[in-house]
C-alpha positions as CSV (number, residue, x, y, z in Angstrom):
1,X,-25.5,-6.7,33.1
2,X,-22.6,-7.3,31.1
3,X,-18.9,-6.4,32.0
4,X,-17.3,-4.3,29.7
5,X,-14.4,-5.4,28.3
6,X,-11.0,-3.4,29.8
7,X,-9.4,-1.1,27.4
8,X,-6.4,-2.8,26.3
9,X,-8.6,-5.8,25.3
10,X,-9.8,-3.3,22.3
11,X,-6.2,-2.0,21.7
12,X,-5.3,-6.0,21.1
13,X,-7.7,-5.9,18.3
14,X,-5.3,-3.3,16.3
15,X,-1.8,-5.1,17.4
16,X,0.3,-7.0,14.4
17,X,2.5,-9.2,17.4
18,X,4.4,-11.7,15.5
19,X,3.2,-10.9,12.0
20,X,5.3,-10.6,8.9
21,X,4.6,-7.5,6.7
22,X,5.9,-6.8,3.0
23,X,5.8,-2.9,2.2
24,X,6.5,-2.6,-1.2
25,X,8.1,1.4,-2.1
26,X,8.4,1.3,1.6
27,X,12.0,3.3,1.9
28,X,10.4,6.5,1.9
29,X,6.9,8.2,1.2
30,X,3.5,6.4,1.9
31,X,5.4,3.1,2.1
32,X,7.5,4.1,4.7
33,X,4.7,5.8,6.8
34,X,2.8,2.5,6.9
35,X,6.0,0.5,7.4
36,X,6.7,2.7,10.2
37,X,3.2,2.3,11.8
38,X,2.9,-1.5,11.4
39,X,6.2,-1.6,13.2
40,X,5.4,0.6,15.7
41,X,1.7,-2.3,16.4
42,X,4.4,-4.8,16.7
43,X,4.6,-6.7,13.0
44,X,8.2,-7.0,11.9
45,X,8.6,-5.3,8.5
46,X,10.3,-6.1,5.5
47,X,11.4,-2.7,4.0
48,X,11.3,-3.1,-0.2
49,X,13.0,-0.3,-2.7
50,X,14.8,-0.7,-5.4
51,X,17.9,1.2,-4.1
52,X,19.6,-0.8,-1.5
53,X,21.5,1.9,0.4
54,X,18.3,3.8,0.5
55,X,16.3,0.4,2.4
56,X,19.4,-0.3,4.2
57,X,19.5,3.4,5.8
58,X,15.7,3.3,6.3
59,X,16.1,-0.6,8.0
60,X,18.4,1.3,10.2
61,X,16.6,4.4,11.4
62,X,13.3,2.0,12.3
63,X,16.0,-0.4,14.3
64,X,17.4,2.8,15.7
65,X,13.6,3.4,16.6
66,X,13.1,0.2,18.4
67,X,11.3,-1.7,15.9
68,X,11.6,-4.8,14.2
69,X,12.7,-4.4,10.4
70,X,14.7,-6.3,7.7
71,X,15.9,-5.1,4.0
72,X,14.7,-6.9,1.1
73,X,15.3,-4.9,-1.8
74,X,14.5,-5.8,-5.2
75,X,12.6,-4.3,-8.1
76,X,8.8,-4.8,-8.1
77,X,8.9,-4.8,-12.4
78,X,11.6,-8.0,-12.2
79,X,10.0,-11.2,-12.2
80,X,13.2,-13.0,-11.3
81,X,13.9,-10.4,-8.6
82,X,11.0,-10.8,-7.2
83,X,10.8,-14.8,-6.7
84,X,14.1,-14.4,-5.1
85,X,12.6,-11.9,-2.7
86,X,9.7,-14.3,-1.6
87,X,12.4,-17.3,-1.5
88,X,14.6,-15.3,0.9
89,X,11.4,-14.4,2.8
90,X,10.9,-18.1,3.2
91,X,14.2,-18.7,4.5
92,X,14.7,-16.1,6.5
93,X,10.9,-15.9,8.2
94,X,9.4,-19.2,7.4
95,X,6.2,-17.1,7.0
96,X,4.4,-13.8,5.4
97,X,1.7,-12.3,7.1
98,X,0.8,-9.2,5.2
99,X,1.7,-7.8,2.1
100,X,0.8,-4.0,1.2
101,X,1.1,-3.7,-2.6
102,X,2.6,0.4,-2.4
103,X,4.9,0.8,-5.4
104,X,3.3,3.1,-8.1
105,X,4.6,5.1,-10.8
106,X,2.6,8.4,-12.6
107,X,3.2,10.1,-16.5
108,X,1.6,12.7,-16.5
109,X,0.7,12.6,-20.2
110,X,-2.2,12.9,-23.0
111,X,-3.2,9.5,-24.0
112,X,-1.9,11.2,-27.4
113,X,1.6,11.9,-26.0
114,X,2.3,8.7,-24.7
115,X,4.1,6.3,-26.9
116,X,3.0,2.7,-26.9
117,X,6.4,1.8,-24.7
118,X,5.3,4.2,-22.2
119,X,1.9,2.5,-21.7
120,X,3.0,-0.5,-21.0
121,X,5.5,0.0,-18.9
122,X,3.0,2.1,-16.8
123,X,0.7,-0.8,-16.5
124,X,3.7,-3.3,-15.3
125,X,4.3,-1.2,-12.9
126,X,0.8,-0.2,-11.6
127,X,-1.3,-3.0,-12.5
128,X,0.3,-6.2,-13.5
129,X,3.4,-5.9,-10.5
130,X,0.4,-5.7,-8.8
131,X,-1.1,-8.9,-9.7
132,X,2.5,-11.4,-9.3
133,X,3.4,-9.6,-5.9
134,X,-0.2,-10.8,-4.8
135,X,0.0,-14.4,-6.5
136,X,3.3,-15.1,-4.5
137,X,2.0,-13.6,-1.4
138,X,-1.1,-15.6,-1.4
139,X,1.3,-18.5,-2.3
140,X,2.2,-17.8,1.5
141,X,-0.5,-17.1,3.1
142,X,-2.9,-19.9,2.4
143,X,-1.2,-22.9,3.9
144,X,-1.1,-21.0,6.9
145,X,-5.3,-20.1,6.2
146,X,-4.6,-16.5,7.0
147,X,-3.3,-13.5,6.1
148,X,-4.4,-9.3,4.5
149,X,-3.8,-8.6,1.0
150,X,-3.9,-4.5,0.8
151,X,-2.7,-2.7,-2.3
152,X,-2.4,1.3,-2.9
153,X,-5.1,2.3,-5.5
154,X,-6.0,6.2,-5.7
155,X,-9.1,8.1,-5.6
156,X,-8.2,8.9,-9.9
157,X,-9.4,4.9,-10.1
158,X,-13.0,6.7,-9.7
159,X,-12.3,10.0,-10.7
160,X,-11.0,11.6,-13.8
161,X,-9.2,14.1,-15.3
162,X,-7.7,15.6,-19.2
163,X,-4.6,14.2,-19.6
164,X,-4.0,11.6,-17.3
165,X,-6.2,8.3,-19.0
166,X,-3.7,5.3,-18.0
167,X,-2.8,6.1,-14.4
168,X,-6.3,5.6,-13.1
169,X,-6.9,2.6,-15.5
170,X,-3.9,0.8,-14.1
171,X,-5.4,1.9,-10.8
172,X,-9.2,0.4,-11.5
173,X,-7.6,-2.8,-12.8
174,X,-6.2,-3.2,-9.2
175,X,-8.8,-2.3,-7.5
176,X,-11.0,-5.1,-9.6
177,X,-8.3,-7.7,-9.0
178,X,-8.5,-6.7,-5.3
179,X,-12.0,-7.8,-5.1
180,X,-11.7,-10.7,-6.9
181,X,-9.3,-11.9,-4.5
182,X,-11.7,-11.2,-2.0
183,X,-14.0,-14.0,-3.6
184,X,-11.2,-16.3,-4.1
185,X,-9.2,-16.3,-1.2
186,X,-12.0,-15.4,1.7
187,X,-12.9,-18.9,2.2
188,X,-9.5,-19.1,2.8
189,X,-9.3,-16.6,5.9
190,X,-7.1,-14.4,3.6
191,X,-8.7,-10.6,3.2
192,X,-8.3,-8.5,0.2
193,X,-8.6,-4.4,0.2
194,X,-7.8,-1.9,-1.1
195,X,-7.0,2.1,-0.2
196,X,-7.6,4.7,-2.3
197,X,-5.1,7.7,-1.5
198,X,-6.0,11.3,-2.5
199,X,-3.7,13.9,-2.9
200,X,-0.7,13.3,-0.2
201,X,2.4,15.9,0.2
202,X,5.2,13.0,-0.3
203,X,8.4,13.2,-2.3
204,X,6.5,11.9,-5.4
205,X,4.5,15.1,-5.8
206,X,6.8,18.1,-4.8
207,X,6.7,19.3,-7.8
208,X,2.9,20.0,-7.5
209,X,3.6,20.8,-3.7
210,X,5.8,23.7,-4.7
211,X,3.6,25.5,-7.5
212,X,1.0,27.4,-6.0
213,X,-1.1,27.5,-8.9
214,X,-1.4,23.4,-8.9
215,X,-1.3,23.1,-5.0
216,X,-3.8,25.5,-4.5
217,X,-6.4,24.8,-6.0
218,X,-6.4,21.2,-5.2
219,X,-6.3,21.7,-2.2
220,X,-9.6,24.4,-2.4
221,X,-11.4,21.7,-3.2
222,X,-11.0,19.7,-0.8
223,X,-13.6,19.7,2.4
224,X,-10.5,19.9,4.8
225,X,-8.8,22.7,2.9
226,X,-5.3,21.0,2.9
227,X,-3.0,18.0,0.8
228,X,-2.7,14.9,3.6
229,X,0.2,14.3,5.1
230,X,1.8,10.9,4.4
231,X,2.0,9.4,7.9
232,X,-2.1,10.2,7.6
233,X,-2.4,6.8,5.5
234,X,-1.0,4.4,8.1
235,X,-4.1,4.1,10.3
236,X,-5.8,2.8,7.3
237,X,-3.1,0.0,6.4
238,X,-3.0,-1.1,9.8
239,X,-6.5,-1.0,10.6
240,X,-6.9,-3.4,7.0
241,X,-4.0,-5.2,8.6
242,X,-5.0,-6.2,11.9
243,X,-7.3,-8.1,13.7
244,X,-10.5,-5.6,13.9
245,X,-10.3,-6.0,10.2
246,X,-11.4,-9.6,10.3
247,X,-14.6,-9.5,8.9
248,X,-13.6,-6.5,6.0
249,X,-13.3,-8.4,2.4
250,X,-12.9,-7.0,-0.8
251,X,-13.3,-3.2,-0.1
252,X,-11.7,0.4,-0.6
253,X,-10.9,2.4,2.1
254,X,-10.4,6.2,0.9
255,X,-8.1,8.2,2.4
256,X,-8.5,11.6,0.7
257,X,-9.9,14.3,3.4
258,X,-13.3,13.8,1.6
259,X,-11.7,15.6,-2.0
260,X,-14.0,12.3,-3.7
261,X,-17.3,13.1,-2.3
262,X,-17.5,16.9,-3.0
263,X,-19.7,18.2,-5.2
């Protein structure tokens, strides 16, 4: 017979000792709860926003917390901000272990609606941030032959809906760039995933929170009957992150109380 293996050998599997996490949008929201949680397995986290004050106070309550976190903000849609970022991350930690790719911005518009500026500047933000935050990550990770690549898609990257066409495009592209780092950088022992978010009661969408007759029915549909709650994401992200993730390459991990698989 063979001995089974004591309980806190499995509970090693999920711990993030000693690694180095980047949590993009990670003052508040989805970010936070995932900063918070990869914390709490023992990673130290580098808390990203683009308003200092707000990283500095959120740095602050996780210290207050016991855990291990530094500031580093800078704007995810400035290339010059973010190669300072990664240089101080160098300096500062010699090392980057994990990088979960959260920012994302919505508009709400008719493809009609939105002007050609407004497009773009979507797609920056959602798809091609997306893509240089991963490049100098990678940069990183593959000298050291490890490291997770995880980036915030949505379940609208499957699923659609009138009057929302460049969101979930934006959100596709990333989840096809995900994969393809998967083939490129697996040899490498650096995984790439993804998780696909459904609806979530964070800051972003009080708006829809507060009016029953958006909340409502989105919430109808959904098997569980309910929005999730943000800190509901984090056992994703640090599942993806940690060591009983080792052998998971190039997938999407949805997080949406089942909303994408009812009929």
């Amino acid at each position: 017979m063979t001995t089974a293996a004591p309980a806190q050998a499995y509970l090693q599997q999920f711990s993030l000792a000693g690694q180095v996490a980047l949590v993009t949008g990670s003052a508040r929201g989805l970010g936070l709860c995932i900063a918070r949680a990869m914390a709490g397995c023992g990673a130290h986290v580098l808390i990203n926003g683009r308003n200092a004050a707000a990283v500095q106070d959120t740095v602050a309550a996780l210290r207050n917390d016991g855990l291990a976190a530094s500031a580093l903000a800078f704007d995810i849609g400035d290339d010059d901000a973010m190669a300072r970022a990664f240089a101080q991350i160098d300096a500062e930690h010699g090392r980057l272990d994990i990088l979960v790719n959260n920012v994302g911005a919505r508009n709400r518009k008719t493809l009609q609606a939105m002007a050609p500026a407004e497009i773009r500047a979507l797609i920056d933000t959602d798809l091609v941030a997306g893509i240089l935050l991963a490049k100098l990550a990678a940069g990183r990770m593959v000298p050291q032959r490890a490291g997770r690549l995880i980036a915030i898609t949505s379940v609208v990257g499957e699923l659609a809906r009138a009057g929302d066409a460049v969101y979930p495009a934006a959100k596709q592209g990333l989840t096809g760039m995900m994969r393809a780092l998967a083939a490129e950088f697996g040899p490498l022992g650096i995984t790439s995933n993804a998780i696909a978010p459904g609806t979530f009661a964070t800051e972003t969408n009080a708006a829809f929170m507060a009016n029953p007759a958006l909340h409502d029915p989105m919430a109808a549909r959904n098997p569980m009957g309910r929005w999730g709650q943000p800190e509901e994401i984090a056992g994703a992200a640090v599942f993806l992150a940690s060591p009983a993730a080792s052998y998971v390459n190039g997938q999407v991990l949805t997080v949406d109380g089942g909303l994408s698989i009812l009929f």
